[in-house]
C-alpha positions in Angstrom: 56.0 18.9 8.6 55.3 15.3 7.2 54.0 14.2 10.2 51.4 17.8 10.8 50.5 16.7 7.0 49.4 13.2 7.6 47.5 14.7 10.9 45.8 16.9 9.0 44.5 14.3 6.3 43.2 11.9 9.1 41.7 14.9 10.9 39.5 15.8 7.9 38.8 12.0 6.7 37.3 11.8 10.0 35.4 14.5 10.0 34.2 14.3 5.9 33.2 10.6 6.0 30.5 10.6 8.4 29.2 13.6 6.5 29.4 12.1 3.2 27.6 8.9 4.5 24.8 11.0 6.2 24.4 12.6 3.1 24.1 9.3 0.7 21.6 8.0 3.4 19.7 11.1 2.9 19.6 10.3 -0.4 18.5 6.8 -0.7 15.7 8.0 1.8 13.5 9.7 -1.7 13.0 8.3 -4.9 16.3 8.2 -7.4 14.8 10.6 -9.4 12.8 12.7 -6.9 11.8 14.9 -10.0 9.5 17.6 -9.1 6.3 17.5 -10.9 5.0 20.7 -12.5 5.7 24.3 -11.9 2.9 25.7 -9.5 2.4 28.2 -6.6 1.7 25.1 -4.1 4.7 22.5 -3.3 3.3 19.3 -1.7 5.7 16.5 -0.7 4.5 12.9 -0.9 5.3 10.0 0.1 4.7 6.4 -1.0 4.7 3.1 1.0 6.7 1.3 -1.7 6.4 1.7 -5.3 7.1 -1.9 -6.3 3.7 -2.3 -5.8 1.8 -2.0 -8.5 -1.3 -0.8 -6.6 0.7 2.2 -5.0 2.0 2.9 -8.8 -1.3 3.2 -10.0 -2.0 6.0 -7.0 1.5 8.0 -8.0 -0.6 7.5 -11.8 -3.2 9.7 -10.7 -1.6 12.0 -8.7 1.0 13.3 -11.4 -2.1 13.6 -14.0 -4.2 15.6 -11.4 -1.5 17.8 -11.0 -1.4 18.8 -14.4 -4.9 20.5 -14.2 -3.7 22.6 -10.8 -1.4 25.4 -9.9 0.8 22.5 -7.8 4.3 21.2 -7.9 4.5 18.2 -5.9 7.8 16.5 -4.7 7.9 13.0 -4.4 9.6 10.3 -2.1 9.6 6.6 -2.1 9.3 4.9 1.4 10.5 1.6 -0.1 8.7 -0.3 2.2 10.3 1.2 5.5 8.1 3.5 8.0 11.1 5.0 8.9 12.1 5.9 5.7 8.8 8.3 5.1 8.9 10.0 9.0 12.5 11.4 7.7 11.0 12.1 4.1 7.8 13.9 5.9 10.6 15.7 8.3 12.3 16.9 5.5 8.8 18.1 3.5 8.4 20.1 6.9 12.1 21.9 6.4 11.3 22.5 2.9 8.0 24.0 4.4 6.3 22.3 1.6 2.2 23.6 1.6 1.1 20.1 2.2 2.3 16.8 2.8 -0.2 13.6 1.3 1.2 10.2 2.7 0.7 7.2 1.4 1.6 4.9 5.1 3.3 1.7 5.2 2.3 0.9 8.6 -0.3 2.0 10.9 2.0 2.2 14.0 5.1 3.1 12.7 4.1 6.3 10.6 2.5 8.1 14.1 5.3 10.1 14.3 5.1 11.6 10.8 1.4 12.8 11.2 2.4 14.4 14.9 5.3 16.1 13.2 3.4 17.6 10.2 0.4 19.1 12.8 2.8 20.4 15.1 4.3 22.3 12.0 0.5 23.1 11.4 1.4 21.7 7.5 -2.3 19.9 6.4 -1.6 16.4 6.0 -3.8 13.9 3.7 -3.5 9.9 4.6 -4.1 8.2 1.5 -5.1 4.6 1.0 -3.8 3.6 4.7 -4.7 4.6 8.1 -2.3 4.9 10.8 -3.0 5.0 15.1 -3.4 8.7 15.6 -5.3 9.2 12.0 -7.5 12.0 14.1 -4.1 13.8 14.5 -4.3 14.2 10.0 -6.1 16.4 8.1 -7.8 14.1 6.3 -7.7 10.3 5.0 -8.4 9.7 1.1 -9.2 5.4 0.7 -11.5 2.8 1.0 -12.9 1.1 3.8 -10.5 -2.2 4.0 -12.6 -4.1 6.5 -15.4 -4.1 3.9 -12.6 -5.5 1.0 -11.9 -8.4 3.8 -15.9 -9.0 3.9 -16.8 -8.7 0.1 -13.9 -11.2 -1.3 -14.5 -13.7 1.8 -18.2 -13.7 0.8 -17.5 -14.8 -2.8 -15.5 -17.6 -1.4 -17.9 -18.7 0.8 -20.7 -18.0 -1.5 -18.7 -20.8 -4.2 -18.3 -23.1 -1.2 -21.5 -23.9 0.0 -20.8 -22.5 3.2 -18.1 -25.7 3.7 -14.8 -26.2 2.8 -10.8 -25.5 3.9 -9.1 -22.1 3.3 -5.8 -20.9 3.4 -4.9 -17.0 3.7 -2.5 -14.9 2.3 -1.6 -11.7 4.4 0.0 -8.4 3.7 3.0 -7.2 6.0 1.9 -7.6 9.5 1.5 -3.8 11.4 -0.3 -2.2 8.0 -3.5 -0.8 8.5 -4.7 -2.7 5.1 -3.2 -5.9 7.0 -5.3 -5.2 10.2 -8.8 -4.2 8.6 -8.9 -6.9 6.0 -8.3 -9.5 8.2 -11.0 -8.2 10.4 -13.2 -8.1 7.2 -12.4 -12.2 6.3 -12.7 -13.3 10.0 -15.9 -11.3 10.5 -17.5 -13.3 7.2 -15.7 -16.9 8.6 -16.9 -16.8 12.2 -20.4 -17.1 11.0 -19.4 -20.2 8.6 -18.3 -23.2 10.8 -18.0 -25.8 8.8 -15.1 -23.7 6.5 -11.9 -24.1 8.1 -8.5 -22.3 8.2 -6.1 -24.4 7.7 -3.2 -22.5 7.1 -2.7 -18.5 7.1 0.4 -16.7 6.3 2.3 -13.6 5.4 3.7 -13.1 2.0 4.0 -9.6 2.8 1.8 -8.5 -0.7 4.3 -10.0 -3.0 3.6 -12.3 -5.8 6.5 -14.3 -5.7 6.5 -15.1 -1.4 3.2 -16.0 -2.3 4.3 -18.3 -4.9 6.6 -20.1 -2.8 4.7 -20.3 0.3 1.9 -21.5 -1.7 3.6 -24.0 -3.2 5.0 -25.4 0.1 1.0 -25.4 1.1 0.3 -27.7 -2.0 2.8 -30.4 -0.6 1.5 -30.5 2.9 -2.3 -29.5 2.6 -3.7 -32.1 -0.5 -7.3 -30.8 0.7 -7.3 -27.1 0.2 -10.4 -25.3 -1.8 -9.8 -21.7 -2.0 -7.1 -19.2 -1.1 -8.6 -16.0 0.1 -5.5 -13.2 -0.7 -5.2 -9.6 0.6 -4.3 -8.6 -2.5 -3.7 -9.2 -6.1 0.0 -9.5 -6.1 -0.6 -12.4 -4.1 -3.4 -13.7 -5.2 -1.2 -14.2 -8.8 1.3 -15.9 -7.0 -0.7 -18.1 -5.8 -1.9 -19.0 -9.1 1.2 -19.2 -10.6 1.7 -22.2 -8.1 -1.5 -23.7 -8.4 -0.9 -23.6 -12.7 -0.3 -26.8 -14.5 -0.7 -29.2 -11.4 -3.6 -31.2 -10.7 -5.4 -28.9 -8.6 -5.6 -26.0 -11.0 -8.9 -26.4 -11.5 -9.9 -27.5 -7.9 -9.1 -24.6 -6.0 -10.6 -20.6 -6.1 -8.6 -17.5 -5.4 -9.9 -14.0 -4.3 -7.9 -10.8 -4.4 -8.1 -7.3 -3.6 -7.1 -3.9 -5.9 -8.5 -4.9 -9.1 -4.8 -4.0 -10.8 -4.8 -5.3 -14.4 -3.4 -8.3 -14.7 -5.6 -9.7 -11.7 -9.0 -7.9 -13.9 -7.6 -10.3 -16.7 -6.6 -13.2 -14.9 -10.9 -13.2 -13.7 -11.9 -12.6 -16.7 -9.7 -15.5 -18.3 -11.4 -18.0 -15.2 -7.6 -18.1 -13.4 -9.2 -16.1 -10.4 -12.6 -16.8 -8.8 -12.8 -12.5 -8.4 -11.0 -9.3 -7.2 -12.0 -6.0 -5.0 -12.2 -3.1 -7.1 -10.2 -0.3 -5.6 -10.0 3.1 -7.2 -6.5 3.9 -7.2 -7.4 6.8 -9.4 -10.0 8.7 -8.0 -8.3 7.8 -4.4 -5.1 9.4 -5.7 -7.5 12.7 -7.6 -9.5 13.3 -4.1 -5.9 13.1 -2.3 -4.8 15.9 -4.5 -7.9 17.8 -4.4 -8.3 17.9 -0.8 -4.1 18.9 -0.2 -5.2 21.9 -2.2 -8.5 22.5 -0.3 -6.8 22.4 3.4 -3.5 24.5 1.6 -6.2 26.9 0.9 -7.0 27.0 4.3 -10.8 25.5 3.1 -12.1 23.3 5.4 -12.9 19.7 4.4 -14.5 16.4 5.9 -12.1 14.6 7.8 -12.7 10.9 6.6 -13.2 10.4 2.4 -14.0 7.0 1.9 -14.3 5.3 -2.2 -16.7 2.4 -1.8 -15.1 -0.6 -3.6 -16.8 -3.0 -6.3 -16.7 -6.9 -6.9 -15.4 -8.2 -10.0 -16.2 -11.7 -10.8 -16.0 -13.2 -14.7 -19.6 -12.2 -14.8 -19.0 -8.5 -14.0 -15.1 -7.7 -14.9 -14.6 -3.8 -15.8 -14.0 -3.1 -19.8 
C-alpha cells in the first residue's frame, strides 16, 4: 500500500508541475494587473512593446481615456520587450475572440506571425506606432512616418554644424521598424554632408542608462565628438547625463525623438539642441477610433500617418 501511495504522489507531481509552470508562464506573458478597462459591448485586446518606456506609456495614456467616451472594454498585455511575448498575447485575444486586436510591435520581423494569425481569424487588427514585414496583412497602421523623424533631427544637427563635424549615433534595438526607418531617415540627411563623419554608432537599445554608459565610454576614446544624434529621448538623456559636469558639456549637441516630457524640458532648459514631436495621444485616440470603425465592419484607410513637429528652445510646446 505504502509503496502504490508514493506511486501515486510521483504520478501526479509529474503530471501537475508541468501544468502549473505552463500556467505561471501564461501569466507573466500580460501585464500583472491585466485589469480590463471599462464595461462596453466591444472587447479589444492590446498589446504593448514594453511599457518601461515612457513613450509607449504615454500611448496606453490615451488609449484608456479614449475608451472612456466609447462603448469598449479593452484588455491589456504587456510584451515586455519580447516579440514572442505579444504573438502568444494576440493568440490568446483570438481565443477570447476579442472584437479587435490593436498592437503596439516590438519588432518588425518578429511580430509577422501575430498579424497572420489575427486575419486568418478575420479579427481587424490596428498596428500602432510600429510597422512590421507583412503590415499589408493588418487592418490598418496608426503612427508617424519614422524615416521623416530620422531626417528632421539629423537636419538640426547638421544645420548647427555648418555642414562639418563628427557624430556619434545612438540606436534603438536592432530588428524594430522605428530602428530601421530612422536610421534610413539620418543616413539619407548624412550622405549628402561629407565633410560630417560617423565616428561611432551603437545600440543602447532606447534606454537612458545603456546610453549613459556607452556614452561615457565614447567620451574616453573619442576627445573630438560634436553632436550625438539619438533615436530617441530615453537616450538622448542618457547621453546627457554623461556629457553633464565634464568639460565637454557645453561642446557637444544632442537630438532626440518622442518629445516625452523630460526631453521637452531638458530643450527648453539648453541641455538638448531639440526633439521630434510625436503624438503619442492622438496616435493612441485614432488607434482606438479606427478598432471601433473596422469592429463595426466600416471600412477605413489602410495607412494613418501623424506628421511630427520639431522642437528646438525657440519652439518648445507649453
Amino acid at each position: 500500500m505504502l509503496r502504490k501511495k508514493y506511486l501515486f504522489i510521483i504520478v501526479f507531481l509529474v503530471v501537475a508541475i508541468p501544468v502549473l509552470i505552463l500556467f505561471l508562464n501564461s501569466r507573466s506573458n500580460g501585464t500583472e494587473d491585466d485589469e480590463t478597462k471599462v464595461n462596453g459591448k466591444y472587447r479589444f485586446g492590446v498589446s504593448y512593446e514594453n511599457l518601461e518606456s515612457e513613450y509607449v506609456q504615454g500611448l496606453q495614456e490615451a488609449i484608456q481615456e479614449k475608451v472612456k467616451e466609447l462603448d469598449v472594454t479593452i484588455i491589456e498585455k504587456d510584451g515586455r520587450g519580447k516579440a514572442e511575448n505579444q504573438v502568444m498575447q494576440v493568440e490568446n485575444f483570438i481565443f477570447d475572440k476579442v472584437d479587435a486586436i490593436i498592437l503596439n510591435p516590438y519588432e518588425k520581423d518578429g511580430t509577422v506571425l501575430a498579424v497572420k494569425k489575427a486575419k486568418e481569424a478575420n479579427i481587424p487588427l490596428i498596428l500602432l506606432s510600429g510597422e512590421v514585414e507583412n503590415i499589408e496583412e493588418a487592418t490598418a497602421y496608426v503612427g508617424s512616418a519614422d524615416i521623416v523623424a530620422g531626417r528632421m533631427e539629423t537636419e538640426l544637427i547638421v544645420n548647427v554644424l555648418g555642414g562639418k563635424g563628427n557624430i556619434v549615433i545612438l540606436h534603438l534595438q536592432g530588428g524594430s521598424s522605428l530602428q530601421i526607418s530612422r536610421d534610413a531617415g539620418i543616413k539619407n540627411v548624412l550622405s549628402q554632408y561629407p565633410e560630417i563623419k560617423i565616428i561611432s554608432e551603437q545600440t543602447a537599445n532606447g534606454n537612458r542608462e545603456q546610453a549613459k554608459y556607452l556614452m561615457e565610454k565614447w567620451l574616453e576614446k573619442l576627445p573630438d565628438i560634436d553632436a550625438v544624434i539619438s533615436q530617441n529621448d530615453a537616450m538622448a538623456l542618457g547621453a546627457y547625463d554623461a556629457i553633464k559636469g565634464t568639460s565637454r558639456e557645453d561642446e557637444i549637441d544632442i537630438v532626440g525623438i518622442d518629445a516625452i516630457p523630460e526631453a521637452v524640458e531638458a530643450v527648453k532648459k539648453g541641455k538638448l539642441l531639440g526633439t521630434i514631436f510625436q503624438d503619442s495621444k492622438q496616435q493612441g485616440f485614432m488607434a482606438i477610433e479606427l478598432a471601433l470603425k473596422a469592429a463595426k465592419g466600416e471600412e477605413i484607410d489602410h495607412m494613418n500617418y501623424i506628421p511630427f513637429r520639431i522642437i528646438t528652445k525657440q519652439s518648445y510646446i507649453q
